[in-house]
N, C-alpha and C positions, 0 to 999 in steps of 0.2 A: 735730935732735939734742937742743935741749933739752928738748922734751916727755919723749923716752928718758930724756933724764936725771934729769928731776924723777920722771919714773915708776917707774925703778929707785929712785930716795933713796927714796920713799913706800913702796915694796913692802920695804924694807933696815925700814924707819921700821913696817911692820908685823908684819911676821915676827919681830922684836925685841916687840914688843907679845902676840903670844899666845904666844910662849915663853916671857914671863914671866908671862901669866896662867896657864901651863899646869903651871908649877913651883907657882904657890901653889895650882891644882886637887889635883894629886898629896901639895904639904904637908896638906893639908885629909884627903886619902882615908887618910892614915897615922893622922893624928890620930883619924882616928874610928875607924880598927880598934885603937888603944889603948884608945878608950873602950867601944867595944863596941854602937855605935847599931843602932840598928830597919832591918835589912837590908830591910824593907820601904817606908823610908820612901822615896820619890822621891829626894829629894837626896843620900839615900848610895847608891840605886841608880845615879844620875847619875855618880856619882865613880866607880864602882865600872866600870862601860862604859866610860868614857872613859877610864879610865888601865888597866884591864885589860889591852889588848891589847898595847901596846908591853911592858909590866910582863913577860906569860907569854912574850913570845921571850927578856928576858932571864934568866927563870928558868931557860930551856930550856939555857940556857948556863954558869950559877952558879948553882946547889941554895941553898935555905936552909942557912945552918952554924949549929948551936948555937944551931937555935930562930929564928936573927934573918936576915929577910929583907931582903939588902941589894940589890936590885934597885931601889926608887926611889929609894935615893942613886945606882946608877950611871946611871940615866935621868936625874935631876936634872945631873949630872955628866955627860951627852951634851950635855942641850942649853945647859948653858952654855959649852961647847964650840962648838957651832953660833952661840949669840949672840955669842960672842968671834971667829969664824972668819967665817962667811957673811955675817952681817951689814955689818961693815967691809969685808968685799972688795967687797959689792954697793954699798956709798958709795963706796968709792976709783973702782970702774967710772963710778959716776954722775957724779963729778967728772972723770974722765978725756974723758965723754962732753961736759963744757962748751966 
């Protein structure tokens, strides 16, 4: 059982990690369509795939209003949801599992 346990704390301990790398990918991909960079460059291509997709289901559900696209605050706003939620249950599991 401790194996379990340390392996769920590690998987709580990573999932907590690219969630929060993926809010600062998505702060990055806003930032530059403020700026208005080289669609061709690789690295805003990069931003651009990787946060696209989740971004277009929530468009599909809240339209732009008034010019301003607020789809990556509610995706930013999911998943800190997710690291406040998931996270912490998946440590409470792991310590129940001691």
């Amino acid at each position: 059982m401790f194996v379990l346990s340390n392996f769920i704390n590690t998987l709580a301990d990573v999932i907590s990690m690219v969630l929060s790398i993926y809010i600062w990918v998505i702060l990055g991909r806003v930032i530059i369509s403020w700026v208005g960079a080289d669609q061709h460059n690789p690295i805003v291509r990069f931003l651009y795939e990787i946060t696209e997709p989740p971004l277009r289901v929530i468009r599909r559900y809240l339209p732009t209003v008034g010019g301003f696209d607020f789809s990556p605050i509610i995706l930013i706003l999911g998943i800190i949801f997710l690291q406040s939620f998931l996270v912490p249950t998946l440590q409470q599991v792991s310590q129940a599992l001691v």
